[in-house]
LUMGU-615656 format. One line per 5 residues: number of its first residue (from 1); their letters; for each residue x, y, z of N, C-alpha, C. Coordinates in pm, whole numbers. Example, Ala and Ser with C-alpha at 12.3 -4.5 7.8 and 13.67 -1.06 7.14 Angstrom:
! residues 2
1> as> 1319:-569:780:1230:-450:780:1320:-330:780 ~ 1285:-225:708:1367:-106:714:1290:3:787
This chain:
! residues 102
1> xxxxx> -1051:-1096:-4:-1032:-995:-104:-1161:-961:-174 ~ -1235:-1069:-183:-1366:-1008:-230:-1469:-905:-153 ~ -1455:-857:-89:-1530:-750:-7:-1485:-621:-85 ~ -1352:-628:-174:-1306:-487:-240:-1385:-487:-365 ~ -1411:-349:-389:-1511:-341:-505:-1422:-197:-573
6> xxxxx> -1349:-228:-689:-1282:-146:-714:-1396:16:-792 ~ -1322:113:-759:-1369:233:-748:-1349:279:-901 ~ -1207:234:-966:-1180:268:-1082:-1106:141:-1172 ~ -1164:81:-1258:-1160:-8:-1314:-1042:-20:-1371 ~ -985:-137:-1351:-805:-149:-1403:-818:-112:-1531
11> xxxxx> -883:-128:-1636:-818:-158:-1753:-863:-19:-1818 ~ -920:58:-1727:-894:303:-1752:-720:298:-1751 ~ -733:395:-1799:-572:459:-1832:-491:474:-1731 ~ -385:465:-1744:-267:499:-1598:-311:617:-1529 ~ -374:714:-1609:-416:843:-1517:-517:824:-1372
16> xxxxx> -581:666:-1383:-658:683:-1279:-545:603:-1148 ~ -457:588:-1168:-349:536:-1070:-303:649:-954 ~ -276:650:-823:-221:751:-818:-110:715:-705 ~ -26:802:-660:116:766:-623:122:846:-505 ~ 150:823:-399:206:917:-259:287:855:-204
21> xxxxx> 401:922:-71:467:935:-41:415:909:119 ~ 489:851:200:422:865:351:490:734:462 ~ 477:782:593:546:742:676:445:605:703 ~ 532:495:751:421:388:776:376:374:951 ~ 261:364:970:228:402:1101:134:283:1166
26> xxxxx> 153:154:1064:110:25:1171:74:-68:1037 ~ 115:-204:1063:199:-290:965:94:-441:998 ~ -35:-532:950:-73:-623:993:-61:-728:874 ~ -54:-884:877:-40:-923:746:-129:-1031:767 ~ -146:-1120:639:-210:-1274:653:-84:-1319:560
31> xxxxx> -90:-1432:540:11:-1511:398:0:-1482:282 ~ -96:-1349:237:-70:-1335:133:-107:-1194:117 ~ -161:-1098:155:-194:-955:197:-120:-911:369 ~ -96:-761:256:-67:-653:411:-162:-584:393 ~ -148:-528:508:-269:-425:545:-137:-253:634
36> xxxxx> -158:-205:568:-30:-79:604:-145:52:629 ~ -66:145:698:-119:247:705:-8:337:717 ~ -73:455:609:34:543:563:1:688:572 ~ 94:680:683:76:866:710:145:992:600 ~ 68:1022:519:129:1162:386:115:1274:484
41> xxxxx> 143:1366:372:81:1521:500:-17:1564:500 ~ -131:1522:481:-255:1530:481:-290:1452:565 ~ -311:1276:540:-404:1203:574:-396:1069:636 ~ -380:982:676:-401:861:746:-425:749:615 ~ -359:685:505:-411:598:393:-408:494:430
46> xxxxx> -556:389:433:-490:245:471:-448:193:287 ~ -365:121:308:-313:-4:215:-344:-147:222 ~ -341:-165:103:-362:-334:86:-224:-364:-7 ~ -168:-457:25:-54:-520:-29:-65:-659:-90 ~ -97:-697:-230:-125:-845:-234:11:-915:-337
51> xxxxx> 17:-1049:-287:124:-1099:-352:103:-1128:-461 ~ -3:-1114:-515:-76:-1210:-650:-2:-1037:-767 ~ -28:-961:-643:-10:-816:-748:186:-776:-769 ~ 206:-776:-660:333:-740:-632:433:-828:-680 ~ 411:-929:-669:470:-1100:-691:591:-1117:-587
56> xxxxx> 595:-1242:-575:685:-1306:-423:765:-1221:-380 ~ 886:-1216:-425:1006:-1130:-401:945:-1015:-323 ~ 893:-923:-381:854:-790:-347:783:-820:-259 ~ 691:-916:-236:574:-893:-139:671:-943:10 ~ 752:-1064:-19:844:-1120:103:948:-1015:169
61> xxxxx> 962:-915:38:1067:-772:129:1006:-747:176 ~ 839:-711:229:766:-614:290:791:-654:434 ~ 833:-802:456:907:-817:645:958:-719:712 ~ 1061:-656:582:1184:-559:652:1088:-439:665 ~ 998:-432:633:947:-261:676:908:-251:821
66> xxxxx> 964:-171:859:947:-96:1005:854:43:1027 ~ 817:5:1170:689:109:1197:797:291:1175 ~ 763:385:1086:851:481:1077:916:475:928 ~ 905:365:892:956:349:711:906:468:641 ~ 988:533:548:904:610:450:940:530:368
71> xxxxx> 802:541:246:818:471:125:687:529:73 ~ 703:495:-80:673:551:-193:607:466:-247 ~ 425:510:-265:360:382:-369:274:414:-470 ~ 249:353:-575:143:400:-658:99:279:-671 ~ -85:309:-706:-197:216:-681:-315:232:-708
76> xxxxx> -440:224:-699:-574:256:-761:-647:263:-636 ~ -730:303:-608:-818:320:-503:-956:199:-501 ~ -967:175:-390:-1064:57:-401:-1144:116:-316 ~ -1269:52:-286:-1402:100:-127:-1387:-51:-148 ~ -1442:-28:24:-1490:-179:64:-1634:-202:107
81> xxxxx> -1706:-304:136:-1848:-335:169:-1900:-187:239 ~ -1799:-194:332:-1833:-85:478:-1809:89:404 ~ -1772:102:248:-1752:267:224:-1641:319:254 ~ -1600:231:304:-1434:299:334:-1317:250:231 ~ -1218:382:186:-1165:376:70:-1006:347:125
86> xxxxx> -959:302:36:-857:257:68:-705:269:-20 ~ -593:219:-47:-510:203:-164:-459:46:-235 ~ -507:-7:-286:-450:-110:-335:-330:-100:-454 ~ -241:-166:-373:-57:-64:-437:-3:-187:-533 ~ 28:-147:-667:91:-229:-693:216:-181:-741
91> xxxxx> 269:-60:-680:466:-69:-708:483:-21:-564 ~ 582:-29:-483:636:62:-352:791:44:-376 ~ 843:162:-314:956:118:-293:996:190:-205 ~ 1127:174:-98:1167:266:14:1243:377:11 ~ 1200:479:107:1232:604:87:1351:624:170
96> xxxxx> 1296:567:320:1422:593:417:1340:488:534 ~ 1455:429:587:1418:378:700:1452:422:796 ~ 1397:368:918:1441:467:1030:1531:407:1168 ~ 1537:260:1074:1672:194:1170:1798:194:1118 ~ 1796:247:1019:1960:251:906:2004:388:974
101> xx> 2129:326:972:2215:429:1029:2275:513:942 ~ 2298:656:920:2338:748:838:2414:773:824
C-alpha cells in the first residue's frame, strides 16, 4: 500500500470524493486488498479495495462479486509510483448482478 501517494488529502472536504457507477470487468485480491476494474461510460477505472477502509464484513462480501456486477462506489483518487491514477473506494454497494435471476 505504500507505493499510493494520495492525490487529494483525506482530511479536504467531502467535495474532493467522487462516486461512479460501472460494470466490473476483472476482479484480483491479496488477504486484505482488491484490485477491481470498473467499466463507467467513459472509461476503464482501476480500484483498490482495502479492509482496513471498508472493514471485515464489507470487504468479505466482495467474494460474491462477479465479472459483469454493476455497482456503485465513492472514493478519492490516489497515483501510484508509476503515475497511474486510480480509485481508492471507501463505500460500494451493488447495483445489479448478472447471475440473479429476474
Amino acid at each position: 500500500m505504500d507505493k499510493y501517494v494520495h492525490v487529494k488529502n483525506s482530511s479536504e472536504t467531502s467535495a474532493a470524493d467522487i462516486s461512479m457507477t460501472g460494470k466490473v470487468m476483472s476482479i484480483r485480491h491479496t488477504a486484505k486488498i482488491y484490485f477491481i476494474v470498473l467499466k463507467t461510460e467513459k472509461d476503464q477505472v482501476p480500484l483498490v479495495l482495502d479492509i482496513r477502509i471498508l472493514g471485515e464484513n464489507h470487504f468479505n462480501s466482495l467474494s460474491q462479486l462477479n465479472i459483469g456486477t454493476m455497482i456503485r462506489i465513492t472514493g478519492h483518487t490516489v497515483r501510484s509510483d508509476s503515475n497511474e491514477t486510480s480509485v481508492f473506494v471507501h463505500t460500494y454497494s451493488l447495483v445489479s448482478d448478472p447471475d440473479s435471476s429476474l
